[in-house]
C-alpha positions in Angstrom: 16.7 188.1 43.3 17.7 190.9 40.9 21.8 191.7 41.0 21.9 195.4 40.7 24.6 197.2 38.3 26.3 200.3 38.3 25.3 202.6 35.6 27.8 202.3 32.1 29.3 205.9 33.5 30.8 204.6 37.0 31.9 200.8 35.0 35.7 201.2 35.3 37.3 199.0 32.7 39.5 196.6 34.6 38.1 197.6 37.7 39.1 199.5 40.4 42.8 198.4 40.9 43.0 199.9 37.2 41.8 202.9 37.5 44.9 202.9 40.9 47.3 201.6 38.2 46.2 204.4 35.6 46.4 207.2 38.1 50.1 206.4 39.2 51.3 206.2 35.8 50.7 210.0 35.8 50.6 211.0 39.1 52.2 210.7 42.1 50.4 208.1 44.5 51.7 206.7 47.9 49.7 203.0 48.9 49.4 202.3 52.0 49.5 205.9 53.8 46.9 205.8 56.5 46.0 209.5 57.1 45.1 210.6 60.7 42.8 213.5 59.2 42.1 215.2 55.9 43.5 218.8 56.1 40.5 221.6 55.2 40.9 225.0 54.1 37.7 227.4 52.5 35.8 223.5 52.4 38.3 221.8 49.8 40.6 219.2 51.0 44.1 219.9 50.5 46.2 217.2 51.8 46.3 214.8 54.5 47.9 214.8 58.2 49.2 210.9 58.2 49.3 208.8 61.2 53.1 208.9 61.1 52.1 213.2 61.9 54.0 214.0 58.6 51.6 216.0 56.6 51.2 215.4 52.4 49.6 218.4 50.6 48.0 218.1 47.2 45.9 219.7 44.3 44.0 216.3 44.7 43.5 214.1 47.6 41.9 210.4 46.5 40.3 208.6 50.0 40.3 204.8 49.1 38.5 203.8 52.4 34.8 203.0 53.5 32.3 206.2 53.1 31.8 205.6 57.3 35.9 205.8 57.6 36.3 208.6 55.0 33.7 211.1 57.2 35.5 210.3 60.5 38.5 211.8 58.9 
């Protein structure tokens, strides 16, 4: 059996957990939010309602979850 590879463009160097370590080094990142839903407004996400019913707004929203997970919020 064949192993199948990403394409050279979606190879993160150090792998995923780098690309996490790279990103908070210049932005702010909170591990280990769980977000209730994904706040919408004119079809761009804008923040995130958290289970805790705070509510986190950003410029950028990064959903590390399962694609199923990700489209049920």
């Amino acid at each position: 059996m064949m192993k199948a590879s990403a394409p050279p463009e979606f190879l993160v160097p150090g792998g995923t957990a780098a690309l996490a370590e790279a990103l908070a080094e210049r932005l702010p990142v909170e591990y280990e939010t769980p977000a209730k839903r994904l706040l919408v407004e004119e079809g761009r996400v804008v923040g995130a309602e958290l289970e805790d019913g705070s509510v986190r707004r950003a410029d950028h929203v990064l959903v590390a979850t399962s694609a199923d997970m990700a489209g049920r919020l």
